[in-house]
ZAMARGU-4260 file (C-alpha; in steps of 0.2 Angstrom, whole numbers, plus 5000, padded with zeros to 4 digits):
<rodrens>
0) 4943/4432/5587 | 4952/4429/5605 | 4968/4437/5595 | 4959/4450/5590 | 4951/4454/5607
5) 4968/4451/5616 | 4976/4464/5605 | 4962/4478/5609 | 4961/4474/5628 | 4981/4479/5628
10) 4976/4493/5619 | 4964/4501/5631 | 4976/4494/5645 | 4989/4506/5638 | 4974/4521/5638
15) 4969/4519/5658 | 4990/4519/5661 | 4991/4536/5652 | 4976/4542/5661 | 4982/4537/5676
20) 4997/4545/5674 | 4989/4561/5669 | 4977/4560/5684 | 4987/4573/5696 | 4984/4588/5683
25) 4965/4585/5685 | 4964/4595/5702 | 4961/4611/5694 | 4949/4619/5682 | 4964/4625/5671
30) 4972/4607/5674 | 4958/4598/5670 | 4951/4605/5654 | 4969/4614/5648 | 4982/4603/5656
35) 4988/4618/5662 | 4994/4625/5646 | 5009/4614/5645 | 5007/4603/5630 | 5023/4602/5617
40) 5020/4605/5598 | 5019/4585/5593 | 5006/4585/5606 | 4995/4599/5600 | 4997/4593/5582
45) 4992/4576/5582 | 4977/4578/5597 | 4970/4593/5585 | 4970/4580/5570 | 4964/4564/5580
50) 4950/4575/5585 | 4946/4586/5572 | 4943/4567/5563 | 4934/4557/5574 | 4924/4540/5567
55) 4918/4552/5552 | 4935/4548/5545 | 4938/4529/5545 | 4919/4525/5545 | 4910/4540/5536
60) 4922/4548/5523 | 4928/4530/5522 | 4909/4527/5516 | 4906/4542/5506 | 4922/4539/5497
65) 4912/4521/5493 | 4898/4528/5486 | 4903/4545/5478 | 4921/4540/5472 | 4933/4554/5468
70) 4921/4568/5471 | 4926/4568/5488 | 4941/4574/5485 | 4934/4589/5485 | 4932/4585/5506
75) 4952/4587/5504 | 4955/4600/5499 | 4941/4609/5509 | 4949/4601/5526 | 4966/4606/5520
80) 4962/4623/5516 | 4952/4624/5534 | 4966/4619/5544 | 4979/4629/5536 | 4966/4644/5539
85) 4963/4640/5555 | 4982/4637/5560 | 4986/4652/5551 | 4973/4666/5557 | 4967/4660/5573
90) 4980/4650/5583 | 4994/4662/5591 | 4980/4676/5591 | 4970/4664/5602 | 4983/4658/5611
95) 4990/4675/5614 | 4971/4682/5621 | 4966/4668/5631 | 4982/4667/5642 | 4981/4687/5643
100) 4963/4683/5651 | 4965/4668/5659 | 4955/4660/5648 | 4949/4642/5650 | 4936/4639/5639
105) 4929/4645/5621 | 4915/4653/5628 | 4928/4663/5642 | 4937/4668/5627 | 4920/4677/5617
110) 4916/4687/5633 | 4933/4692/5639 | 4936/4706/5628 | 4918/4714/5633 | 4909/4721/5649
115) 4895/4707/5648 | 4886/4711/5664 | 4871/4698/5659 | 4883/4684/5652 | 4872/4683/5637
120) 4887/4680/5627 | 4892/4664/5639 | 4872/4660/5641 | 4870/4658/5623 | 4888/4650/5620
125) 4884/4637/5635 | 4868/4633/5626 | 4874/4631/5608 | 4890/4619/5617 | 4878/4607/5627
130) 4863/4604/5611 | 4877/4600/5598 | 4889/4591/5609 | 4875/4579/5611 | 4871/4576/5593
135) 4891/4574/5590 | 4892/4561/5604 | 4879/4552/5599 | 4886/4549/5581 | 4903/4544/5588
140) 4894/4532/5598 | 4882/4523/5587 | 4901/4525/5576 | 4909/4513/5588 | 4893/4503/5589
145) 4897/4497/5571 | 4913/4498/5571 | 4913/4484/5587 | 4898/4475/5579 | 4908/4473/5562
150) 4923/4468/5569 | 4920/4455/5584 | 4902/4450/5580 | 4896/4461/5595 | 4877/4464/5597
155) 4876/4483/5593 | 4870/4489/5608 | 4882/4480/5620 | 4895/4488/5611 | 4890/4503/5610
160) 4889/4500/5630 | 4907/4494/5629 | 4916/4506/5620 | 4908/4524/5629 | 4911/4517/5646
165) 4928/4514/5641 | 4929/4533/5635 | 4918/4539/5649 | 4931/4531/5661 | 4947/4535/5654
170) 4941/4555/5651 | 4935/4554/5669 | 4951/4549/5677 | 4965/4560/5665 | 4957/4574/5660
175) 4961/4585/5647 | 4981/4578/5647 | 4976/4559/5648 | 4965/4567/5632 | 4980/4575/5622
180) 4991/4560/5625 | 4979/4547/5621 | 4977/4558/5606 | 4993/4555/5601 | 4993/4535/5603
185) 4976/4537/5592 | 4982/4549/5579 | 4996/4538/5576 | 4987/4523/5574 | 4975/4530/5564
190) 4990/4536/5552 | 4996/4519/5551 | 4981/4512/5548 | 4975/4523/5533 | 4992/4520/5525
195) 4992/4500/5528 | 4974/4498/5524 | 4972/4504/5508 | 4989/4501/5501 | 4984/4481/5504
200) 4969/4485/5498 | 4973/4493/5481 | 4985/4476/5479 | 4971/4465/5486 | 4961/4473/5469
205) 4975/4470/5456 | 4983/4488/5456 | 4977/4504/5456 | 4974/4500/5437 | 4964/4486/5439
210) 4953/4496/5452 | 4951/4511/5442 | 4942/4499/5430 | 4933/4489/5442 | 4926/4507/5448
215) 4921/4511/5426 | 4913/4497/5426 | 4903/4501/5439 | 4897/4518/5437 | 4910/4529/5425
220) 4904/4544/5438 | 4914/4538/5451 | 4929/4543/5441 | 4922/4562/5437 | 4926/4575/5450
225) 4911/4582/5447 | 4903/4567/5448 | 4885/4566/5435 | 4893/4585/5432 | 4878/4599/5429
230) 4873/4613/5442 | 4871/4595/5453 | 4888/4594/5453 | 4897/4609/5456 | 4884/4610/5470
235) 4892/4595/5477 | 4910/4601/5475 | 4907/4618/5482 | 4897/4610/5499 | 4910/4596/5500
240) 4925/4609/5501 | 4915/4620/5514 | 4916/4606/5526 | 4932/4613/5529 | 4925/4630/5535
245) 4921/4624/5554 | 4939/4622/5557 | 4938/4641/5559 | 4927/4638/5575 | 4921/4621/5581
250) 4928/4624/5601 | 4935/4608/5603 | 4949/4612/5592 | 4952/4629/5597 | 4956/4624/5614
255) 4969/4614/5608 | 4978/4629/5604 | 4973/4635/5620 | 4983/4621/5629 | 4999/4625/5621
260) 5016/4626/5631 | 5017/4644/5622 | 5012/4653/5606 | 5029/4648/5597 | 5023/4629/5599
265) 5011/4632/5587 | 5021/4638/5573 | 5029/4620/5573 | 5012/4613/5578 | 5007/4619/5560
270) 5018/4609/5550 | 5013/4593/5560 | 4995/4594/5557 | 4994/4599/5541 | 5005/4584/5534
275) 4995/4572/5544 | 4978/4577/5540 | 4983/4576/5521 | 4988/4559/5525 | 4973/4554/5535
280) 4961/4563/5522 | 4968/4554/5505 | 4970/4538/5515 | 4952/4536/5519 | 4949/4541/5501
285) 4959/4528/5494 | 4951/4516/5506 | 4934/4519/5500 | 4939/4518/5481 | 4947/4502/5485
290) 4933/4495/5496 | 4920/4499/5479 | 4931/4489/5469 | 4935/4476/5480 | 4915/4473/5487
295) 4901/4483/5477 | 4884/4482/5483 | 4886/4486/5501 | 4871/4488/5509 | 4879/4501/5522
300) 4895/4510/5515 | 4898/4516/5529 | 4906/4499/5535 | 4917/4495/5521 | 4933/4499/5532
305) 4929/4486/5545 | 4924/4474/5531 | 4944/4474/5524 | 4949/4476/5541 | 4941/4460/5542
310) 4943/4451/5526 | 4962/4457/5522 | 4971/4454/5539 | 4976/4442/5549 | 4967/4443/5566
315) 4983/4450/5574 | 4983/4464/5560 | 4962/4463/5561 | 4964/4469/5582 | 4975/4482/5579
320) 4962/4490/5565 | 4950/4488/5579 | 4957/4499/5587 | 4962/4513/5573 | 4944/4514/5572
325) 4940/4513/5590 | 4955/4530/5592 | 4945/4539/5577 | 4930/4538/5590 | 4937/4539/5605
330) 4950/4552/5601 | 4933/4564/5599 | 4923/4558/5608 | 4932/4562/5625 | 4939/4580/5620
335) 4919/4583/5616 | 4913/4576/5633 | 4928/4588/5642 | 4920/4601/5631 | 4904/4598/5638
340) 4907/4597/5656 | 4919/4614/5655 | 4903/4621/5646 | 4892/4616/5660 | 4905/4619/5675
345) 4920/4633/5671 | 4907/4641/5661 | 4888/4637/5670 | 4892/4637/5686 | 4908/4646/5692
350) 4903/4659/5677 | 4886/4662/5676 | 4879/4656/5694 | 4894/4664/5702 | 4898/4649/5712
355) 4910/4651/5729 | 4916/4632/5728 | 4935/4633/5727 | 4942/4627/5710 | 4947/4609/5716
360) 4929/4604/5722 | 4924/4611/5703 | 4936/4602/5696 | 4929/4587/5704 | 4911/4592/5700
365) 4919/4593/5683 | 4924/4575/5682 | 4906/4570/5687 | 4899/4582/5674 | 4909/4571/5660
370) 4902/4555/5666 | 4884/4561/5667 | 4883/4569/5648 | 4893/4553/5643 | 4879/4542/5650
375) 4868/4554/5640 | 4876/4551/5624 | 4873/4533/5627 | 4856/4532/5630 | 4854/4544/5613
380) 4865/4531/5601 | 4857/4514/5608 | 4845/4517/5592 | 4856/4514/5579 | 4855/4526/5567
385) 4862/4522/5549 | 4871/4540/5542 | 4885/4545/5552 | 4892/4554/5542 | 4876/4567/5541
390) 4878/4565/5560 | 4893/4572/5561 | 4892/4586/5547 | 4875/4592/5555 | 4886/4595/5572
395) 4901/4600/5562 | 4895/4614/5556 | 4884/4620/5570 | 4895/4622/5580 | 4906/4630/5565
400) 4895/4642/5561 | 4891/4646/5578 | 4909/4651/5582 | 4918/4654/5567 | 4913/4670/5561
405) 4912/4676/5580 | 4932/4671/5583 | 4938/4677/5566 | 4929/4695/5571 | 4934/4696/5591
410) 4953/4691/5586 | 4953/4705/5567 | 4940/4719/5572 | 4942/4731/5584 | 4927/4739/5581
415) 4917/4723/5587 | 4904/4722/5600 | 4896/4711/5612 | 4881/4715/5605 | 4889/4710/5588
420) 4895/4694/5595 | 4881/4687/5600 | 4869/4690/5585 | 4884/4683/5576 | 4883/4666/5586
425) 4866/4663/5587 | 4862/4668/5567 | 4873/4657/5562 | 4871/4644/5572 | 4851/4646/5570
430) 4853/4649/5550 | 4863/4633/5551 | 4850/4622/5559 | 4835/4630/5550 | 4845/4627/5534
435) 4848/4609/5536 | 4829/4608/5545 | 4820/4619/5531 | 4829/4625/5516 | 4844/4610/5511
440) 4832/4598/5501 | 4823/4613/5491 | 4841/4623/5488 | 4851/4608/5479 | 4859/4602/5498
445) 4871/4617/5498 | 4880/4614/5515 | 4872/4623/5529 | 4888/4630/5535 | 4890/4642/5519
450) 4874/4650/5523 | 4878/4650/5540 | 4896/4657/5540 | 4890/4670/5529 | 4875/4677/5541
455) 4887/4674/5554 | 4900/4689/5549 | 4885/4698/5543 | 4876/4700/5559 | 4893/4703/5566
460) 4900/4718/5555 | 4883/4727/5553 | 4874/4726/5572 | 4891/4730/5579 | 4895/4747/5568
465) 4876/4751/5575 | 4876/4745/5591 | 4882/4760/5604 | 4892/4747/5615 | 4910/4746/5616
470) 4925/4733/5620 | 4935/4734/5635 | 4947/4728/5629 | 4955/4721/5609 | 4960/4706/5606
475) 4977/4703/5598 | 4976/4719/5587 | 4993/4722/5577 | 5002/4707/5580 | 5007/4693/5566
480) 4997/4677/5565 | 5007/4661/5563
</rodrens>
């Protein structure tokens, strides 16, 4: 245990050096939440990846992967067909619109190209950003909750305590760059340890032969990609592949690209990312095959990674597991706590309100903002909740929906209007939520992003080819994506 605790306290001694070192960018708006667009390629990659993943990968798809078996590789492919969208059609466009406006967050990206004089656009954006943030926050929370519980014995809500104010503190202190580097610490652990884990793992249960049986004798379903097949199943597939459709619009990714050193970053950027993710996404499947096998009848799935981390490793390996997980929360966690406070300062504030503070005492204000919706997110995840993973999608694709369709149209369709815009963010958000509220148990689970996607760019195309606004500007239009 002391081993493993030593290992993790040099661990987050190496994150408060990088956010030390970072701390200078943090005395603007644009340093703080952009690390004043300066990021190299590797950095972009990996920070978009590490995250895009967050606990739902080590501990959730981990989990599922446990309990459904190869059906989740339909989540694979989804993600991988997401993030080469998303890479593909909005990145350079993006990049490209919000340094022509100065853009700094999502939201200053939705109103630039139209003349907004009520700020409904940013109102409603602002709004969305603040209700789901919380929701995501809290499941990464109660995520390293377990994760510290598992691991060190840790009564849950002293670790819970433990591990957000070491986020809180470390976001607070670099900003958006401590962030992105920090990222790139996590993302590689997190590589490593979904390579190590399961490849131990799979020898641990006598080959991938001998766990391939183990899982038939189990339940044969956990071999079928369609799991007990049917209408049931290809439901399944269909919803498990849309997961990958928020990577169009969830805003704590899109800013990301926003950070770049320059468009032609994110060409290499691409190539990065999509490797990794491939390897994160097959890894944690392979980990929860081989968990199945190697401990069936866990009463919580969801902490089969922790139990091998635990059971498998000697406590020098064990510790540095500790902290793969603890990076998969972290590495959100903070990038959705900056995402907040931009929400609530660039965006609320110096946006909405109009304030005349200069930009180094909002960036300050900034700072405070982080640490206040971080103590949020902790009073929310003290009651430990059990399904992270439901968590996670429920904000996942909120926040998808919500943006998604609205990017895709303000970057491809001139004809769009603000008017368009905004009954496009709040339908698909609204559809989203209503959907997983009302609908999802009497319409076979389909994922509430499909329905929400699809009202999104509905309410978009239709109310702007009525709508007598105009734009004041286009957004990329012409110009090759990447």
């Amino acid at each position: 245990m002391q081993v493993t605790l030593a290992v993790l306290g040099v661990y987050l001694l190496v994150l408060f050096a990088l956010a030390l070192w970072s701390r200078r960018e943090t005395r603007s708006l644009a340093g703080l939440y952009l690390a004043d667009r300066k990021l190299p390629y590797w950095v972009v990659a990996f920070s978009t990846n590490a995250t895009g993943q967050s606990g739902w990968l080590l501990l959730g798809m981990t989990g599922m992967a446990y309990a459904r078996g190869v059906q989740v590789l339909w989540i694979v492919a989804g993600q991988m067909l997401g993030i080469v969208l998303s890479w593909t059609l909005v990145s350079r466009r993006l990049k490209r619109l919000a340094d022509r406006e100065g853009a700094i967050t999502v939201p200053d990206v939705l109103a630039a190209p139209f003349e907004d004089k009520q700020h409904l656009i940013r109102a409603v954006t602002v709004a969305i950003i603040l209700i789901m943030v919380t929701t995501y926050v809290t499941a990464q929370m109660v995520a390293s909750g377990k994760a510290l519980s598992t691991f060190v014995g840790m009564e849950y809500g002293h670790a819970v305590l433990a591990s957000s104010v070491v986020i809180v503190a470390y976001t607070f202190v670099g900003g958006y760059k401590a962030v992105s580097y920090t990222d790139v610490l996590q993302g590689v652990l997190m590589l490593a340890g979904l390579i190590v884990v399961p490849a131990v793992a799979i020898h641990a249960a006598g080959g991938a032969s001998a766990m391939i049986e183990s899982l038939r004798a189990q339940d044969p379903n956990l071999l079928e990609p369609l799991g007990a097949g049917g209408i049931d199943g290809w439901v399944v597939a269909i919803s498990f592949a849309a997961i990958g459709l928020p990577y169009l619009g969830v805003p704590q990714l899109l800013v990301r690209y926003m950070s770049a050193r320059d468009d032609r970053e994110l060409v290499k950027a691409k190539r990065v990312s999509v490797t990794v993710l491939l390897a994160f996404t097959l890894g944690a499947v392979l980990t929860g095959l081989a968990g199945r096998a190697l401990f069936p009848g866990l009463d919580d799935a969801e902490t089969v990674f922790p139990l091998m981390a635990t059971e498998l490793f000697p406590a020098l390996i064990t510790g540095v597991l500790v902290a793969v997980v603890l990076s998969a929360i972290m590495s959100t966690v903070d990038s959705l706590l900056l995402l907040a406070s931009s929400a609530v300062v660039r965006d609320g504030m110096q946006r909405l309100r109009g304030s005349s503070r200069t930009d180094a005492d909002l960036a300050r204000l900034g700072k405070l903002a982080t640490a206040m919706i971080g103590l949020i997110g902790i009073a929310f995840a003290l009651p430990e909740a059990q399904f992270i993973f439901a968590f996670v999608l429920f904000s996942w694709s909120g926040l998808g929906a919500a943006f998604g369709p609205a990017i895709i149209m303000v970057l491809y369709d001139p004809k769009v209007t603000a008017s368009g815009v905004l009954a496009g963010i709040l339908g698909g958000f609204l559809t989203s939520v209503v959907w997983v509220l009302l609908i999802k148990e009497h319409a076979l689970g389909i994922y509430e992003a499909i329905p929400g996607f699809v009202m999104g760019f509905i309410l978009i195309y239709v109310v702007s080819r009525v709508d007598t606004g105009r734009r004041t500007s286009s957004a990329v239009p012409g110009e090759r994506s990447a």
